[in-house]
FILUM-561004 format. One line per 5 residues: their letters; for each residue x, y, z of N, C-alpha, C, O. Coordinates in steps of 0.05 Angstrom, whole numbers, plus 32768, in hexadecimal, padded with zeros to 4 digits. Layout:
a	X Y Z X Y Z X Y Z X Y Z  ...
# end
This chain:
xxxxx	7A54 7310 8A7F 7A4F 732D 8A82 7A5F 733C 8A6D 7A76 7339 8A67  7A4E 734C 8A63 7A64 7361 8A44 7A70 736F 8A58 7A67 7371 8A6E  7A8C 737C 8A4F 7A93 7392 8A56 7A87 73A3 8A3F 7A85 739E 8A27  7A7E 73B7 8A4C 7A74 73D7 8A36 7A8C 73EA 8A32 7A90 73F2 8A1B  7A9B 73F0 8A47 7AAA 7403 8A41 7ABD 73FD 8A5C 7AB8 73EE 8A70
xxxxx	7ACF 740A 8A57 7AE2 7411 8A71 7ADF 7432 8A7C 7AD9 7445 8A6F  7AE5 742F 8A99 7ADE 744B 8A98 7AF9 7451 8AB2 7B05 743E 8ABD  7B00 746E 8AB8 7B0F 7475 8AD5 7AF9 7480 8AE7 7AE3 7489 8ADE  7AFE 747F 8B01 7AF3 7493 8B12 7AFB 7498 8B28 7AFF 7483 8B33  7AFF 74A7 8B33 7B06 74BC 8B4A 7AF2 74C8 8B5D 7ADF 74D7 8B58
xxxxx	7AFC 74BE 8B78 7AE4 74C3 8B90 7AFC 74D9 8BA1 7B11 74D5 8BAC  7AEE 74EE 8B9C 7AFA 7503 8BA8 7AFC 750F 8BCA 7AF9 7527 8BC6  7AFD 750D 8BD6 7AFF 751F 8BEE 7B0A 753D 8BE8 7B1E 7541 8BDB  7AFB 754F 8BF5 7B0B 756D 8BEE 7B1A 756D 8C05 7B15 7561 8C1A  7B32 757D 8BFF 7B43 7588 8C22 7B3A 7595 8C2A 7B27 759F 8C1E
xxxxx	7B3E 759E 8C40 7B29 75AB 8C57 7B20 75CC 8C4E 7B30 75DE 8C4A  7B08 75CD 8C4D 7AFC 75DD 8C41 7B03 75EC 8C2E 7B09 7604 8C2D  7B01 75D4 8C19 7B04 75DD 8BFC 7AEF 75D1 8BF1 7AEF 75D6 8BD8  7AD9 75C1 8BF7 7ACE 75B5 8BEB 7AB9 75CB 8BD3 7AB8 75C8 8BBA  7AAE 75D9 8BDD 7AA2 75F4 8BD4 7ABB 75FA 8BB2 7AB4 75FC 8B9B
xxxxx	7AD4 75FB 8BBD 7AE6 7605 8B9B 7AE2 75F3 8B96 7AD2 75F6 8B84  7AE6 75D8 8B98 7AEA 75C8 8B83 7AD3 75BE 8B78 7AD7 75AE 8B66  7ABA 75C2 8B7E 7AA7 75C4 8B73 7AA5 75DB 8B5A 7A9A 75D9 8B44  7AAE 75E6 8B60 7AAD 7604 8B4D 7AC2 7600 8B3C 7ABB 7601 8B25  7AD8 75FE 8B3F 7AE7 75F5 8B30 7ADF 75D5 8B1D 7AE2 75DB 8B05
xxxxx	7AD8 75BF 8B1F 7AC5 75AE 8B13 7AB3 75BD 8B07 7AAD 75AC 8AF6  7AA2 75D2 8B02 7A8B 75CE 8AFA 7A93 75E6 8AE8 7A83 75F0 8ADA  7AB3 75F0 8AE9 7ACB 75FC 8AD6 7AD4 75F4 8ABA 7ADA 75FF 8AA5  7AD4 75D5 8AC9 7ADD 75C6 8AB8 7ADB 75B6 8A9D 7AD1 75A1 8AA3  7AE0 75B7 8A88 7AD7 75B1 8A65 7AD7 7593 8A6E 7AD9 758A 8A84
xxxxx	7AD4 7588 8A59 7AD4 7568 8A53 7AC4 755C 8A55 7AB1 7564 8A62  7AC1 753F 8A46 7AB6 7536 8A4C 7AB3 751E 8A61 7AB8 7506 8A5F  7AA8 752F 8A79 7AB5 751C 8A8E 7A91 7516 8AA5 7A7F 7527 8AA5  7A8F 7507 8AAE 7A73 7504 8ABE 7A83 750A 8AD8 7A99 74FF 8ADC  7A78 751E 8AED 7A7A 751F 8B05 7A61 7527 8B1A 7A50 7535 8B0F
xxxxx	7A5C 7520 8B38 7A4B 752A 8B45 7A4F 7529 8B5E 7A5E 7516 8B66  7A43 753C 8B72 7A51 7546 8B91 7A3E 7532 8B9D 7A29 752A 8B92  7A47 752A 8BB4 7A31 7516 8BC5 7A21 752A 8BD8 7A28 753F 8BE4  7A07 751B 8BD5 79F7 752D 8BE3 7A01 7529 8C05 7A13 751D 8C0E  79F4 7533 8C0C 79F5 753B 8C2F 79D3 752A 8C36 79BC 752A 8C2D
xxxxx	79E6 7519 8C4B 79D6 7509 8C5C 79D3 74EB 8C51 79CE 74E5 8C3A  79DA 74D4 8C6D 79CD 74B9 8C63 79C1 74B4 8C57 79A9 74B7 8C5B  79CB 74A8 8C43 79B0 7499 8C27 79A4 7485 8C33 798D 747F 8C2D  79B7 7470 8C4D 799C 745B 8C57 79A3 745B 8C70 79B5 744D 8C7A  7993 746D 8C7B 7989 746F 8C9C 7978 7453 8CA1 796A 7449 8C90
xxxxx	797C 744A 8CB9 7968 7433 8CBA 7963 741E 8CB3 794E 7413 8CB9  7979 7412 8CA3 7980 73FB 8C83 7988 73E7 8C9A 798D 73EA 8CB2  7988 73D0 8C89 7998 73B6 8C90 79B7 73BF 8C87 79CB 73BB 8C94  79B4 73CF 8C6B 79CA 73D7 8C5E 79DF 73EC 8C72 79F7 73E7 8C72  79D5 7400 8C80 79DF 7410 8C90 79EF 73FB 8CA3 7A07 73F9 8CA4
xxxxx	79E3 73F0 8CAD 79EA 73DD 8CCA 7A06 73D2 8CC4 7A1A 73D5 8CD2  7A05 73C0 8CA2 7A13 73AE 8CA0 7A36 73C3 8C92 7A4D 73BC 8C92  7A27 73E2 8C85 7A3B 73F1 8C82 7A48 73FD 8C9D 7A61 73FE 8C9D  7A3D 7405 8CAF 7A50 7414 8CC0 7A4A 742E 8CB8 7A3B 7434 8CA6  7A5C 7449 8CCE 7A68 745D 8CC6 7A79 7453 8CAA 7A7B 743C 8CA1
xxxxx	7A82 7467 8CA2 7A91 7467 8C92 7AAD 7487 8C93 7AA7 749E 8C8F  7AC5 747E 8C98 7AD5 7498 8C95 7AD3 74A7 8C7A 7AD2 74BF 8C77  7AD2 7492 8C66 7ADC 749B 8C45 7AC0 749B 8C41 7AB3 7487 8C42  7AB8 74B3 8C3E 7AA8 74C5 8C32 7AAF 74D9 8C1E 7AB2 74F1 8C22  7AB2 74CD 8C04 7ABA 74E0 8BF0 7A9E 74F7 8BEC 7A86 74F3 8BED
xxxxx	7AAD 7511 8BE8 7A9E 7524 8BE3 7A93 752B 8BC6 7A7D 7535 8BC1  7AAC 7522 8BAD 7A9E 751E 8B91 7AAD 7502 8B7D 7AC2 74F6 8B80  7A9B 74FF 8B6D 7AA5 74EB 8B58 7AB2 74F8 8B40 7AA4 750B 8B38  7AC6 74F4 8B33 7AC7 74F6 8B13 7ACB 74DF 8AFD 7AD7 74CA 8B03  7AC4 74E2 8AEC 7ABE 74D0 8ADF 7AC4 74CA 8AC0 7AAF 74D4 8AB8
xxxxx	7AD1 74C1 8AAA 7AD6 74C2 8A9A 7AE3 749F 8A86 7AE4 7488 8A91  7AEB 74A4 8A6F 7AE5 748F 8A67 7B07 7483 8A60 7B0F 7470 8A54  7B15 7497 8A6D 7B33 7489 8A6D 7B3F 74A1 8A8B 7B36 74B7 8A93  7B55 748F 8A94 7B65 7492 8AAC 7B72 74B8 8AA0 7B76 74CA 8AB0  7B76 74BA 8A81 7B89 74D2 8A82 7B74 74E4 8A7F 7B7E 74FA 8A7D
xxxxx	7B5C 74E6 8A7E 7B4B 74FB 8A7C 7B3B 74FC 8A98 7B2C 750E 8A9D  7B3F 74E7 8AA9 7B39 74FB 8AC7 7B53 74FF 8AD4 7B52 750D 8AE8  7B68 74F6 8ACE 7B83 7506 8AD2 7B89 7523 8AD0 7B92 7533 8AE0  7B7C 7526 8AAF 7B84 753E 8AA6 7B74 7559 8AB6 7B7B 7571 8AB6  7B5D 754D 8AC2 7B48 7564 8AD0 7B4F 756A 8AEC 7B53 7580 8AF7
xxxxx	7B51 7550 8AF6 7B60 7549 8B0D 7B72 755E 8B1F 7B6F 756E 8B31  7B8D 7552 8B09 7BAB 755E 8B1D 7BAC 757B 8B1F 7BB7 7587 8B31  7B9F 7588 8B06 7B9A 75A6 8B0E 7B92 75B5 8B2B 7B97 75CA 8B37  7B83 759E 8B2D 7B6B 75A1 8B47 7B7C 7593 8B64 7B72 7591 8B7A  7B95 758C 8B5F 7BA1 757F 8B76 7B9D 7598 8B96 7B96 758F 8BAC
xxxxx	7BA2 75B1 8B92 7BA9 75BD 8BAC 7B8A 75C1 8BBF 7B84 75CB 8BD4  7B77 75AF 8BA4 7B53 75B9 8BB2 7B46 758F 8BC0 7B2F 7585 8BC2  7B64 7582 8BC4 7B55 7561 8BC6 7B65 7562 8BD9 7B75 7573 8BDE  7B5E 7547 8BE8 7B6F 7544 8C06 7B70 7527 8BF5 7B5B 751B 8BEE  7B90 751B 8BF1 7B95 7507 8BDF 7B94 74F0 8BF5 7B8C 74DA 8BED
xxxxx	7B9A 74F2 8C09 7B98 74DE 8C21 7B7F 74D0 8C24 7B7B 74BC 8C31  7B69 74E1 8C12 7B48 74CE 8C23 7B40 74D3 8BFD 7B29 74D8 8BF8  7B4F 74D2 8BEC 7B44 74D5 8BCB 7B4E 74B7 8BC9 7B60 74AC 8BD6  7B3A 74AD 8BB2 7B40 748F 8BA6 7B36 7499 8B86 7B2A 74AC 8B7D  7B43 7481 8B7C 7B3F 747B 8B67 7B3B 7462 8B59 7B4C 7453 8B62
xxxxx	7B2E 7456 8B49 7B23 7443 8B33 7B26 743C 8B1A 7B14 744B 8B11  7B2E 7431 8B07 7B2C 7435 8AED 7B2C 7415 8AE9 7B38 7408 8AFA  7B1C 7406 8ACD 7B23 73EF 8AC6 7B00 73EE 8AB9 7AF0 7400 8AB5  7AFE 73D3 8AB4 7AE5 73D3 8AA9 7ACB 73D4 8AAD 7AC5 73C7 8AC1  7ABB 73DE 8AA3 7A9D 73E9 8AB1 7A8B 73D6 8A9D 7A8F 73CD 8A86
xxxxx	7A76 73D6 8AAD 7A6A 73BA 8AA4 7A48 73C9 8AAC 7A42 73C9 8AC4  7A34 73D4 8A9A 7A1F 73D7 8AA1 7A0B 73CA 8A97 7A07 73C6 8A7F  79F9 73C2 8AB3 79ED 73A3 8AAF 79C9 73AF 8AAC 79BB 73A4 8A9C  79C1 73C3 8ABB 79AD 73D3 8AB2 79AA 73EF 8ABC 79A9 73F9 8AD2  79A9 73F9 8A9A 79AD 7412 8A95 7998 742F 8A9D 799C 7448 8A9D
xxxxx	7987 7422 8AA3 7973 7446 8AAC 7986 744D 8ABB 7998 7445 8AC9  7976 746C 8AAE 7999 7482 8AC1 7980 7497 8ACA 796C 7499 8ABC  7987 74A8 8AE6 7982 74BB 8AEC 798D 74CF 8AF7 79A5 74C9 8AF7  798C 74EA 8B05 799C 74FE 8B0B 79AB 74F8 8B29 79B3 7508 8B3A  79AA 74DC 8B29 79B8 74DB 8B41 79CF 74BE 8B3F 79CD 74AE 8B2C
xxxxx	79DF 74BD 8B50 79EB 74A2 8B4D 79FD 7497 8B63 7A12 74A2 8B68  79F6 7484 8B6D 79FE 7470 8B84 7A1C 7464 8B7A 7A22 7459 8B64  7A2B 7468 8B8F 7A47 745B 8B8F 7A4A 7448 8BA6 7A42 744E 8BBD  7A54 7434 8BA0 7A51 741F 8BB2 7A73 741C 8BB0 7A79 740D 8B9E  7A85 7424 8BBA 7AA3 741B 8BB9 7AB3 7403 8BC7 7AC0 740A 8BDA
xxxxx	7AB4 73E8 8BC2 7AB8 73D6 8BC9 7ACC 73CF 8BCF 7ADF 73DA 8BC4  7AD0 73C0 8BDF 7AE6 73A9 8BF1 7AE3 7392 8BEE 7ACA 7390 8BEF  7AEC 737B 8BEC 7AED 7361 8BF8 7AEB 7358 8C08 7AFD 735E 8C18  7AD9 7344 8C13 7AE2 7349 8C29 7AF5 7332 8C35 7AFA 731E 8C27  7B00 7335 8C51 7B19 732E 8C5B 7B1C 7314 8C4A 7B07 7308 8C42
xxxxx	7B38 730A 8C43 7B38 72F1 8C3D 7B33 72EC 8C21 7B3A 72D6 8C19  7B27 72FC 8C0F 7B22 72F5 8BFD 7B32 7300 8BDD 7B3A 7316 8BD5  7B31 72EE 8BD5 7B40 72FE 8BC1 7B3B 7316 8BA5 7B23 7316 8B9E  7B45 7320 8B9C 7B38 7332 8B8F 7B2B 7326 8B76 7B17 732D 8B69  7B3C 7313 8B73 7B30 7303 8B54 7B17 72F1 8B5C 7B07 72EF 8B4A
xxxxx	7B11 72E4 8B75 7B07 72D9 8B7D 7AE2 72F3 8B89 7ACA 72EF 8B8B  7AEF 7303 8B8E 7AE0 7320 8B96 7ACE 7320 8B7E 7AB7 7318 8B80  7ADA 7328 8B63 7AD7 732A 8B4F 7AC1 731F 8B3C 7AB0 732A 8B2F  7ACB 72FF 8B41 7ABA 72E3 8B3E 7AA2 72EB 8B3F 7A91 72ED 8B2D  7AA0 72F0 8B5B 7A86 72E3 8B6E 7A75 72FF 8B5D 7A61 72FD 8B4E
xxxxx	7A80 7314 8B64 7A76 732F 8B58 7A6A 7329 8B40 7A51 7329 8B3F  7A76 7324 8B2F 7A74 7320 8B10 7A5A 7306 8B08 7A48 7308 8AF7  7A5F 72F7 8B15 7A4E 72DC 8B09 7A3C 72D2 8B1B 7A2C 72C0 8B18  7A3E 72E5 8B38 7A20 72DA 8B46 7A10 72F2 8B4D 79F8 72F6 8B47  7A28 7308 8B5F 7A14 7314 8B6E 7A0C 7325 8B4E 79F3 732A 8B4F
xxxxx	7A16 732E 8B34 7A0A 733C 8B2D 79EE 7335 8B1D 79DC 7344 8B16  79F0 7319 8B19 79D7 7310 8B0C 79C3 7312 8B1B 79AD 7318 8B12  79C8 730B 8B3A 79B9 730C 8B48 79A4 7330 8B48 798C 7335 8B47  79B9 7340 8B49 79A5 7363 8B46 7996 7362 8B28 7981 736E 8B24  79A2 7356 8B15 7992 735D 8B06 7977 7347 8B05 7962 7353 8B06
xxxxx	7976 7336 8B05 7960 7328 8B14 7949 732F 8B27 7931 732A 8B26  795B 733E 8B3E 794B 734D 8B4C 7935 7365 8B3D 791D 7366 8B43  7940 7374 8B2D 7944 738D 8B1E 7935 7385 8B0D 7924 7396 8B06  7934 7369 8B00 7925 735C 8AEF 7931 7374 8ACD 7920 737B 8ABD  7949 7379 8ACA 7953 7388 8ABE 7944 73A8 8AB2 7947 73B0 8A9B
xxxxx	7936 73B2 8AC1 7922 73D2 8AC5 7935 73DE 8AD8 792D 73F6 8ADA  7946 73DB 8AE5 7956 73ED 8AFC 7969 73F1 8AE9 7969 73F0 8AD1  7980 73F9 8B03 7995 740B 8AF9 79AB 7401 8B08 79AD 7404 8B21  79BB 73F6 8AF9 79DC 73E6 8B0E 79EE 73E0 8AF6 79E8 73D8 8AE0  7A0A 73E9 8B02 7A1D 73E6 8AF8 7A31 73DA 8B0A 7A2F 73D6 8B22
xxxxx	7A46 73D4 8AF9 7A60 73CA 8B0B 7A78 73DA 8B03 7A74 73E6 8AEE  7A92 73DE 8B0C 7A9D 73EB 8B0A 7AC1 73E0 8B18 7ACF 73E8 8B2B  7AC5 73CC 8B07 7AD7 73BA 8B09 7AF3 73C5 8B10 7AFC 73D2 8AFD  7B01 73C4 8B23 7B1F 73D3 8B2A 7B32 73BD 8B10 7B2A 73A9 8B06  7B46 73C7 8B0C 7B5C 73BC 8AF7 7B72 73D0 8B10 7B73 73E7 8B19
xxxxx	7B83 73B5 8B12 7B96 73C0 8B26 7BA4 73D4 8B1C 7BA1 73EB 8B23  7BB7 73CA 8B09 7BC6 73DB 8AFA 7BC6 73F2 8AF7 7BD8 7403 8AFB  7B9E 73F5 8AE9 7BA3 7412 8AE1 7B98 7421 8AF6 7B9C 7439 8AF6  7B8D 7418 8B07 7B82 7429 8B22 7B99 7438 8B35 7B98 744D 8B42  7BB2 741E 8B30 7BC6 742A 8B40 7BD1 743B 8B36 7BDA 744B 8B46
xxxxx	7BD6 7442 8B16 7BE2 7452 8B08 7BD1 746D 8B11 7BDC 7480 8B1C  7BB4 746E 8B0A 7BAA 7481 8B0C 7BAE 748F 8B27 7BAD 74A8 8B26  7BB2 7483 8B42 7BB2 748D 8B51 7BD3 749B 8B58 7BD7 74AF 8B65  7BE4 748D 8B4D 7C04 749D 8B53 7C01 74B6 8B3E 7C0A 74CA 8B48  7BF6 74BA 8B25 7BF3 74CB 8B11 7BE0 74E0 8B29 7BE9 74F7 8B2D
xxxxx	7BCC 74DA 8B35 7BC5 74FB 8B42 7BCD 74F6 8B63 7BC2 7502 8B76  7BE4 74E1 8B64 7BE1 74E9 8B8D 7BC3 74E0 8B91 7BB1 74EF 8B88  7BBE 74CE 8B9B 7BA3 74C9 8BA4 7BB0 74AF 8BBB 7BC5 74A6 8BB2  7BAB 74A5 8BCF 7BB4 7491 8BD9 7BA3 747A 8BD7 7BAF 7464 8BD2  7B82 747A 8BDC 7B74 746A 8BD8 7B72 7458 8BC1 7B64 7464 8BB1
xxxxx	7B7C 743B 8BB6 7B7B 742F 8B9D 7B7D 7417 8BA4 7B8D 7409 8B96  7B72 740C 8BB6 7B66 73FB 8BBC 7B43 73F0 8BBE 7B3D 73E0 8BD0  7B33 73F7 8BAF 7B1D 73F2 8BB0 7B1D 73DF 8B97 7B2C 73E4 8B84  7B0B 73C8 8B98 7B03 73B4 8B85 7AEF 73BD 8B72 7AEB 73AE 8B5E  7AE5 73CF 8B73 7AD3 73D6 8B6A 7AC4 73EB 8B73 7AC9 73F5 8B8A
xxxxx	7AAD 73F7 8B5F 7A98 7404 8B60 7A80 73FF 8B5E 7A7E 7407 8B47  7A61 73F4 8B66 7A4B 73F0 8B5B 7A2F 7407 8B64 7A30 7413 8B7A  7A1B 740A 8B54 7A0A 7416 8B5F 79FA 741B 8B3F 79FE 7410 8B2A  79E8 742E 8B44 79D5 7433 8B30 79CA 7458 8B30 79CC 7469 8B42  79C0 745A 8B18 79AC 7479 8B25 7993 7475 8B2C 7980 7466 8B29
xxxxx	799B 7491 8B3C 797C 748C 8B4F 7969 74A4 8B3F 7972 74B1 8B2C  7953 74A6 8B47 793D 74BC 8B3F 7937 74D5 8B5E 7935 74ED 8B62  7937 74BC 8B6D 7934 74CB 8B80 793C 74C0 8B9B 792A 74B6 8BA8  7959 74C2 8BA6 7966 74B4 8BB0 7959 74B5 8BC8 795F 74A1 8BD5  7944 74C9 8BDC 793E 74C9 8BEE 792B 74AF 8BF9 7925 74A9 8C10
xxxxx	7923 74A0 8BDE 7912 7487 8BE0 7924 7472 8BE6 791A 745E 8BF1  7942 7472 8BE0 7949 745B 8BE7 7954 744C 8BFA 7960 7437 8BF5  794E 745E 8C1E 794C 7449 8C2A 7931 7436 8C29 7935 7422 8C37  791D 7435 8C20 7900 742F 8C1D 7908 7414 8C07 78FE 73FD 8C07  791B 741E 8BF5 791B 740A 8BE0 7935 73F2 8BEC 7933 73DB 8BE5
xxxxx	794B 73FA 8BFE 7953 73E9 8C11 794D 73D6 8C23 795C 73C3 8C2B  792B 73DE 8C2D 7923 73C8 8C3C 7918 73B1 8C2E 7914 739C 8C3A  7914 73B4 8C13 7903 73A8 8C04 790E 7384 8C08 7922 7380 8C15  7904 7373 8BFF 7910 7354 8C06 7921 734D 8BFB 7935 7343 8C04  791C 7354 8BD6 7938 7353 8BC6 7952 7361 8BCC 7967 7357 8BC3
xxxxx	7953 7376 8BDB 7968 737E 8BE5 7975 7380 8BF9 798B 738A 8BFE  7960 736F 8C0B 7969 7363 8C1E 797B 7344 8C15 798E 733A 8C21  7973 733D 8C04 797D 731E 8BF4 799B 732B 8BED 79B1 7323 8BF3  7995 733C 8BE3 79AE 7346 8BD3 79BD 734E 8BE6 79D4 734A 8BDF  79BC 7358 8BFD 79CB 7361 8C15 79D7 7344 8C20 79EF 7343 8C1C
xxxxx	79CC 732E 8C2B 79DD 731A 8C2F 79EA 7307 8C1E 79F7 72F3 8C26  79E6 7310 8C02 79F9 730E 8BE7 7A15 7315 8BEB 7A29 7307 8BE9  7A11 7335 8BF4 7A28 7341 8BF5 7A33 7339 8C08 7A4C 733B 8C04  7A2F 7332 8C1A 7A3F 732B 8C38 7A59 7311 8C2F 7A6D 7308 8C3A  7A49 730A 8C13 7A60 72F2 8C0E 7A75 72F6 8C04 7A85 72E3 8C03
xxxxx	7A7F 7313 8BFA 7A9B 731B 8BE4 7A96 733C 8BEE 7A9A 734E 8BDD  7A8E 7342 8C03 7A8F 7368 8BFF 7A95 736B 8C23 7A86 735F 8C33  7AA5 7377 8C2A 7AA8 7383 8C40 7A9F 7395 8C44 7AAF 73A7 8C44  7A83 739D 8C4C 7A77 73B8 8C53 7A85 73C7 8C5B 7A89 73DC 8C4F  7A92 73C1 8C73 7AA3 73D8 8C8D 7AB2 73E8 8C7F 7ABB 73FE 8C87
xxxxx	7AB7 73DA 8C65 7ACE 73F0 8C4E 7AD0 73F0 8C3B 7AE4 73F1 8C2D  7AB1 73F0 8C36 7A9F 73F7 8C21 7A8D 740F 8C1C 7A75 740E 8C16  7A9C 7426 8C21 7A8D 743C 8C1D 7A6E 743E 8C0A 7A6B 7432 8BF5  7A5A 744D 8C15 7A44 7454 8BF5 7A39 746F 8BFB 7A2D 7475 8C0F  7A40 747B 8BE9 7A2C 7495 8BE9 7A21 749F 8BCD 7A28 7494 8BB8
xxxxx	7A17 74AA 8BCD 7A07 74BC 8BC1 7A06 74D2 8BB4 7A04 74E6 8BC2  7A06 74D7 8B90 7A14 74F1 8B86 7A01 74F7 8B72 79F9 74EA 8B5F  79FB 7516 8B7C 79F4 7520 8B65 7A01 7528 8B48 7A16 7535 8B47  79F7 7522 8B39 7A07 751E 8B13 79FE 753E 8B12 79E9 754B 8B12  7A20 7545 8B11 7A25 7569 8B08 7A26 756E 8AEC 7A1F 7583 8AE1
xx	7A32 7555 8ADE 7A35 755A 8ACB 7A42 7543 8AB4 7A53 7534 8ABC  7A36 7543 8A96 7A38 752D 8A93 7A46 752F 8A69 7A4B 751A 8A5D
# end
């Protein structure tokens, strides 16, 4: 698998009703940075995928996005009195995109291990099966990325803005066109394949995924 680039990112929660400023304040903001608010409402009502995710508490309200840890820092800590740092995470390390169509939407899949497993071993399985396996599926015409944690700098990034969450293994997902189709594209067989893929290196129960519209890019 190439690495393409490395990238940071930040799954925001706002503090209690702030979500509204810090939207406004983001969309304030210079740089060159990709961010987008998650839409409102289950992306898969009805799924195998739903069942095997659960509720979920961590529900980040936005993403930011950029191509080093000190430039979503620098947008960031300004913005500390509009985040609730207790339910914010963070990511940074290498990003790996395996097929590229992009659209105005984009799926975050934030990963765990699951119990027992190790992160290098998490990693592995990630890297050299389950992801050949999507693009296979995908027949390389979709849209999936990976989004590799690097301990180091994830943890750095997260003491640099107060964030507590920096434990996630990762990130995966793709853009959508029209995300309202994809519980429909969930039931499909390949993703059902790919759902008991994941059951082998991913802990759903604390594995958050939602759904964000791209504010800006």
């Amino acid at each position: 698998m190439t690495v393409a680039d490395t990238r940071a990112r930040a799954l925001i929660t706002a503090a209690t009703g702030r979500r509204a400023a810090l939207e406004t304040a983001m969309r304030d903001t210079a740089g060159d940075l990709v961010w987008g608010t998650r839409i409102a409402g289950d992306p898969l009502p009805d799924t195998p995928h739903r069942e095997a995710l659960g509720p979920h508490a961590e529900i980040f309200d936005l993403f930011v996005e950029a191509a080093s840890a000190d430039a979503v820092a620098a947008v960031l800590a300004p913005l500390a009195p509009l985040v609730d740092p207790a339910r914010s995470a963070v990511i940074a390390g290498p990003y790996h995109l395996l097929m590229p169509w992009q659209g105005p939407y984009l799926m975050i899949f934030a990963l765990r291990p699951r119990v027992g497993m190790s992160r290098a071993d998490f990693l592995d399985y990630w890297t050299t099966k389950h992801g050949p396996l999507i693009v296979a599926a995908g027949r390389g015409k979709g849209s999936y990325y990976q989004l590799h944690a690097h301990p180091g700098a994830t943890t750095t990034l997260a003491r640099t803005l107060g964030y507590v969450i920096d434990d996630l293994a990762g990130n995966a997902g793709g853009w959508l066109k029209e995300p309202e189709k994809l519980a429909r594209f969930f039931h499909h067989p390949s993703t059902l394949a790919a759902l008991a893929d994941e059951r082998m290196f991913i802990d759903h129960r604390r594995s958050p995924l939602n759904i964000y519209r791209i504010e800006s890019a």
